[in-house]
C-alpha positions, 0 to 999 in steps of 0.5 A: 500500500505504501509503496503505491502511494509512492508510485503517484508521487513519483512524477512531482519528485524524480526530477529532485532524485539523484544519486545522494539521495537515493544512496540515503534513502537506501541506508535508510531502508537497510537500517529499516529491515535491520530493525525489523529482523530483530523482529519475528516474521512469525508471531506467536499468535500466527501459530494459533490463528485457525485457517480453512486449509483446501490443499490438494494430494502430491508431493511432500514439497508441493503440499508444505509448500502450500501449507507454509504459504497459507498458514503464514508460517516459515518452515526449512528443511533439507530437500534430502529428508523429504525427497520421495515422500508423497502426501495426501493433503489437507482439508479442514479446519486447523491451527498451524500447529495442528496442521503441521501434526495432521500433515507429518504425523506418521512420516518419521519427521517431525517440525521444531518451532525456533525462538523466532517462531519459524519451524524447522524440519528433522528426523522426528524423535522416534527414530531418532531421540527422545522428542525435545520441548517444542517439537510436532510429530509430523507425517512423512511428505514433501516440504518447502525447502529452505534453499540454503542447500538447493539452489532451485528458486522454482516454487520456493516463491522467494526472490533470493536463492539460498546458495550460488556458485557462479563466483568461484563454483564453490556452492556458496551463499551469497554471504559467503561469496567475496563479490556482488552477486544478484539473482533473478529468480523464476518468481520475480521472472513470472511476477514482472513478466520478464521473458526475455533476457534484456527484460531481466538485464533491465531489472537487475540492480546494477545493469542496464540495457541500452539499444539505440534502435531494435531489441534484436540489433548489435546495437543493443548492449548490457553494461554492468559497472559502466562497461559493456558485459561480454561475459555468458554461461549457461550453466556455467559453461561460458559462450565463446564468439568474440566475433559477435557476441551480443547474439547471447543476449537472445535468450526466452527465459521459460526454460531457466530456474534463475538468473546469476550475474556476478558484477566486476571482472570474474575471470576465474570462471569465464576463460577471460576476465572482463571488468562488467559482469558475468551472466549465468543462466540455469536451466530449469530441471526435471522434477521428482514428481508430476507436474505440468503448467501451461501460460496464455498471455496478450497485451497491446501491439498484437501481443501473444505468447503461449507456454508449456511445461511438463514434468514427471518421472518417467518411469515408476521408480522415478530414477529417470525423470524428464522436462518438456518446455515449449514456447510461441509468442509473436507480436507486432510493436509500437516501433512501426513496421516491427514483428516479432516471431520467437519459438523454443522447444527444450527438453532434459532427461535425468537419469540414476544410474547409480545412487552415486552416479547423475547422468543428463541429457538435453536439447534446445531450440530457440528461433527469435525472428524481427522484421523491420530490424535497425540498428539505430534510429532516425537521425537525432539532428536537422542538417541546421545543427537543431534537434529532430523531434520524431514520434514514439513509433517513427521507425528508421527501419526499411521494410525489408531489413530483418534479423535472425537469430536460431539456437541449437544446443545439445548436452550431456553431463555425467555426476558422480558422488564419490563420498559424502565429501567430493564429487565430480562432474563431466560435460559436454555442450555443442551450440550453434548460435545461427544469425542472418542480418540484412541491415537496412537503416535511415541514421545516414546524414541529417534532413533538411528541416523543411524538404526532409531530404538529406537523410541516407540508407545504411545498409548491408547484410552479415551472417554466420552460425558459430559453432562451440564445442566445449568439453568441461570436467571439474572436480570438487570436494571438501578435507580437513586440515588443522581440525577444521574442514575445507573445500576444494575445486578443480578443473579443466575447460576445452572449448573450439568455436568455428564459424565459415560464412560468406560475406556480402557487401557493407554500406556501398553499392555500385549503382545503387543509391541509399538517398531517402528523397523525404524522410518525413513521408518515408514509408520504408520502401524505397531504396529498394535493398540493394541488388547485391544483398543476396550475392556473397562477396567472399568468404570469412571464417574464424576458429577460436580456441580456449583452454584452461584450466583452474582450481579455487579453494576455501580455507577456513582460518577461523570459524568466523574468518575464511581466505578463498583462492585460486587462479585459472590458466587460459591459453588463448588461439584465434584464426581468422581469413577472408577472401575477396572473390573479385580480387581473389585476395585472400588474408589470414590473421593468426593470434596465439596468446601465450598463458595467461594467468587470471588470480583471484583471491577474497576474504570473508570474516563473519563479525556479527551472527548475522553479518559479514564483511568481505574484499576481494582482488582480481585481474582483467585480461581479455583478446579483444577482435575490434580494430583502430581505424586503420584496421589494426586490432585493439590489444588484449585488454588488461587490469585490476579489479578491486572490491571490498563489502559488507553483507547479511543473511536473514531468516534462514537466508531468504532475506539477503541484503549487500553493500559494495565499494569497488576500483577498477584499473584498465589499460587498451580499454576500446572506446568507440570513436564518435560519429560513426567512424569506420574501421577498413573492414566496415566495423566499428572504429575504436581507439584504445584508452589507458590509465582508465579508472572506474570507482562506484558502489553499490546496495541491494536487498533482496528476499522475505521481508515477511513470510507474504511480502517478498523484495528487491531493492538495489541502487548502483553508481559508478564512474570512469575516467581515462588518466586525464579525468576525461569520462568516458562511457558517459552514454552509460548512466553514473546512478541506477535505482530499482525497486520491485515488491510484492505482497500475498493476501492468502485469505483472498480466494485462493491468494491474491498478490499485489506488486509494483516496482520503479527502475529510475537512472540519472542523465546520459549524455554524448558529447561532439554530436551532430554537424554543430559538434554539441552534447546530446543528452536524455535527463534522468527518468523513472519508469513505475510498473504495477501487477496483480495475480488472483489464484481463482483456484489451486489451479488457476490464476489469472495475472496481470501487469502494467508498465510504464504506468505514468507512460513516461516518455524517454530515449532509451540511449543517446545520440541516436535512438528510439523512444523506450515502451510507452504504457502498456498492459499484459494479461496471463491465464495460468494453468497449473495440474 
């Protein structure tokens, strides 16, 4: 409620809001849930209070789940106590602590109320002692587990994760983990509406996504910490194509459990290190028991999209279980001329070959296909020097301009559990990543402000499909060593990337002209595309290889204090050549990097039950493929990244809160040039920049404030400079703010939850634009989103989601871009069985 009223006022104030202010109203909020921890979530009234309970048969998970959430009640356990229990529901009247005794009596389990009024799961007293003071007999069944052992955020409702392992690959929580770590768990994905992976990157603390024209352009970049991220995994196997590697930005998410990013350099899990952010996506999993839920969701410009998930044992013993998933979606947009049209299909098989030994195989297919694609929006100045003021849906795209972006993967992963200690694990993962691009986009020259002509077409076409084949095999474990136990991981990375593809022309055609005669009445027709688009020019290939190996260890000094280490080796080999067919010219570049070795080392120290402080050390190193404009390749860039923090786990780890200081130095930093200078092959010209300099900081909180009130609030600044104290990346917002919430009335009906959220960021700007050579810039913004969810029954839903509800009205980057979406709503029917 309160939250709503600060939505409304919202327009009146976000111009007054800058990043002091926000850093203090943080504090203040930090210092508020400090408080309120102190504070049971649980009362002891909430255990006598007594409900009508309707809760269907299955598995002991799902059923306790549901209790929990009903009852208002925290309740944790290990997965491993309840994993083939089933149960049959409950239906009656009770108390939480009656309901509790009906669900588990006879289950050889049993509940223990904690001083914070919470519960806990165990092995009851039966079987193992004699019953303690407090403690309920409870039936054997499935139970909402805690998360602090399994990281799965699926159906814990939670908007945190209880362990993580994309830092260091250890299983750590995030308070154990020495770097800033956010996750994006499948209920804030389903509660937002987020399905795309820039709609997660744009609600992330700390990221932003900036595309000056089509979502599914390479125009279109996250940047984390001011720099633009390089840096994908999934499940934690890292994507390779330093060709192109904004195509891993095409990602539907209805086939992953969570998302982890690790912002700053995290070298020691990606090969290279860069000094953006590390992004991880874990897929979703089969699970011990039936289920199934399908999604049917529309919304404004001709918004469909249509989701299946299934689930199950698939033989009766449950030793192999497998997941289907699949998606349709398509629609029009508010950029006239736009289509979209995405398909995916993914499935996983598990299997128990042994009680010690996992075997996984899987598939996916994903296809994301865009009409009308640009890379950057109609020229933001009048050939006067003035600026041009465009309309939220003018579009700079020709009619027969497209992209296509086609996923393939396959793979296969073998566990194995030696002891209770050490286990090891072997996988293989082959992706093509296909991409065929005609380009076609009015950003060339600046129009007349009373005839609209000047303006010219760009375009051209670029295609490829990088194949990566990538073998990884660690190892990991935990000994003891001077009466205390440690961890251990090792391991290996091979991974080949190959992409042989013709070229076409870029930019210029013989006997074709890009003039647009008046841009003010253009219809996207004319020019026509260029007689030549679909004749190869050339041929271009590229091999990339990547291999490296690792280890990373947690060496507990004390039981407060702990030291993490570790270094990865990378020797990196890239080949490129190109052949000219009219000249029958052909060039090869070959790049052989000698080892390079990437250090990581962090501290943690545990200085309050509920607190820690960390700092942690890594460098940068990583090939870059850009070129100068003399088409020199820039060289490797190089660094050191520094962190230091505090961070704070809260009932039972579903409340995790984290505040962060960071420095980072990099030398041959690849900075644009303006203008759309051109390197001799047609890309991009960059020059190289050292001595640069990044400091900022960051704040999230993130879970369970209470046990029906769930959210995410972060806030990050930053700023670069080169040795001069010239900024640099100042496209890139210095203060970002984002807040998401929301709260679950179970009584209304079967639940009814309301939420909201606003993401705010400070003014960009670009300097020495336009033919006057002047600074562009977008002021600061706030954008309010609102959504609801009604369970009609145990097994319908219907939701709905409002963006941008103030419609306001901002460029989502500068110099030349389109406006970002204006106020839009969503509507969803979910079915659950």
């Amino acid at each position: 409620m309160i939250i709503i009223k600060h939505y409304f006022l919202l327009p009146s104030f976000q111009r007054l809001w800058n990043g002091r202010a926000i850093a203090r109203l943080f504090l203040i909020v930090m210092l508020a849930v400090s408080y309120l921890t102190m504070i049971s979530p649980v009362s002891a009234q909430q255990s006598g209070v007594v409900r009508h309970y309707h809760i269907p048969a299955g598995s002991l998970t799902t059923v306790l789940n549901d209790f929990g959430r009903e009852a208002g009640i925290l309740l944790s356990f290990s997965t491993e106590l309840t994993n083939s229990l089933q149960s049959a529901g409950l239906n009656g009247n009770y108390t939480a602590h009656d309901g509790l005794s009906a669900l588990l009596a006879g289950s050889g389990l049993e509940a223990v109320r904690t001083a914070d009024g919470s519960y806990t799961l165990r092995g009851s007293s039966a079987t193992v002692s004699q019953p303690s003071e407090g403690a309920l007999t409870l039936p054997a069944m499935t139970v909402m587990t805690s998360g602090i052992v399994d990281p799965t955020t699926e159906d814990t409702g939670s908007y945190t994760t209880g362990s993580t392992n994309t830092s260091t690959r250890l299983p750590l929580t995030l308070r154990e983990t020495p770097q800033s770590v956010s996750v994006m768990t499948r209920q804030r994905m389903e509660d937002q509406g987020l399905t795309q992976l820039s709609d997660v990157v744009n609600q992330t603390t700390g990221m932003v996504f900036q595309s000056g024209g089509s979502s599914q352009s390479d125009s279109a970049t996250f940047y984390a910490r001011g720099f633009a991220v390089d840096n994908y995994q999934i499940d934690g196997v890292p994507q390779i194509y330093n060709n192109y590697n904004r195509i891993f930005q095409t990602n539907d998410m209805a086939i992953f459990d969570r998302v982890e990013i690790v912002r700053g350099a995290n070298g020691l899990m990606n090969s290279v290190g860069t000094p953006g952010a590390s992004i991880n996506l874990i897929r979703k999993r089969p699970t011990d028991t039936f289920r199934a839920a399908t999604r049917f969701e529309g919304g404004n410009w001709g918004y469909r999209r249509a989701e299946g998930d299934i689930s199950m044992p698939l033989i009766p013993s449950g030793k192999v279980r497998g997941r289907l998933v699949g998606v349709l979606n398509t629609s029009d947009s508010y950029i006239d001329r736009e289509e979209q049209k995405r398909s995916l299909l993914y499935g996983i098989v598990e299997a128990d070959l042994t009680p010690s030994t996992l075997a996984t195989a899987g598939f996916m297919f994903q296809e994301q296909d865009q009409t009308a694609n640009a890379r950057g929006a109609l020229p933001a100045f009048y050939s006067d020097g003035t600026r041009t003021t465009w309309g939220r849906s003018d579009t700079a795209a020709a009619n027969w301009a497209y992209s296509k972006r086609n996923g393939e993967m396959v793979f296969v992963t073998l566990d194995h559990r030696f002891n209770e200690d050490w286990l090891a694990r072997i996988s293989w993962n082959r992706t093509v990543t296909k991409y065929d691009e005609v380009l076609g986009y009015a950003l060339g020259g600046y129009p007349d402000k009373a005839t609209g002509a000047g303006v010219n077409l760009w375009a051209g076409r670029w295609k490829g499909a990088p194949t990566q084949n990538t073998l990884d095999v660690y190892t990991m474990g935990s000994f003891s060593l001077f009466g205390r136990k440690h961890d251990l991981i090792a391991g290996t990375l091979f991974s080949f990337t190959k992409d042989h593809t013709p070229t076409y022309r870029l930019w210029f055609f013989d006997n074709w002209s890009n003039s647009i005669g008046n841009i003010f009445t253009w219809d996207g027709n004319t020019p026509t595309m260029p007689p030549t688009n679909d004749t190869p020019i050339g041929e271009w290939g590229q091999d990339e290889q990547v291999i490296s190996g690792y280890a990373t260890g947690r060496f507990r000094l004390l039981d407060s204090l702990s030291l993490i280490g570790g270094a990865r080796v990378t020797h990196w080999k890239f080949k490129r050549f190109s052949e000219n067919y009219q000249t029958g010219n052909i060039t090869r570049i070959n790049s052989n990097q000698d080892p390079e070795i990437i250090p990581f080392a962090g501290i943690t120290y545990d200085f309050l039950d509920n607190w820690t402080v960390y700092a942690s050390y890594t460098s940068i190193f990583k090939p870059q493929t850009v070129r100068s404009e003399n088409g020199a390749f820039i060289d490797p860039l190089l660094g050191n990244s520094y962190e230091a923090g505090i961070k704070a786990a809260f009932f039972d780890n579903r409340l995790n809160l984290h505040g962060a200081v960071y420095r980072i130095q990099q030398d041959n930093l690849a900075v644009a040039l303006p203008n759309n200078v051109l390197a001799p092959d047609g890309s991009t010209a960059y020059r190289s920049v050292s001595g640069a300099r990044t400091d900022g900081f960051e704040m999230e909180l993130a879970g369970m404030l209470t046990r029906n009130w769930q959210a995410s609030v972060g806030f990050a600044h930053n700023v670069t400079e080169d040795r001069d104290k010239v900024k640099l990346n100042t496209q890139v917002p210095r203060n970002t703010f984002k807040l998401f919430s929301t709260y679950r009335f179970p009584t209304v009906a079967e639940g009814l939850t309301i939420g909201g959220g606003v993401r705010w960021q400070n003014r960009i700007y670009r300097n020495d634009q336009g033919p006057a050579r002047v600074e562009i810039s977008q002021g600061g913004y706030a954008v309010v989103d609102l959504m609801a969810r009604l369970e009609i029954t145990k097994m319908v839903a219907l939701s709905a989601n409002l963006y941008n509800l103030f419609d306001e009205k901002y460029y989502q980057t500068v110099p030349a871009s389109y406006y970002g979406a204006p106020r839009n709503v969503r509507v969803a029917l979910n079915i659950r069985f």
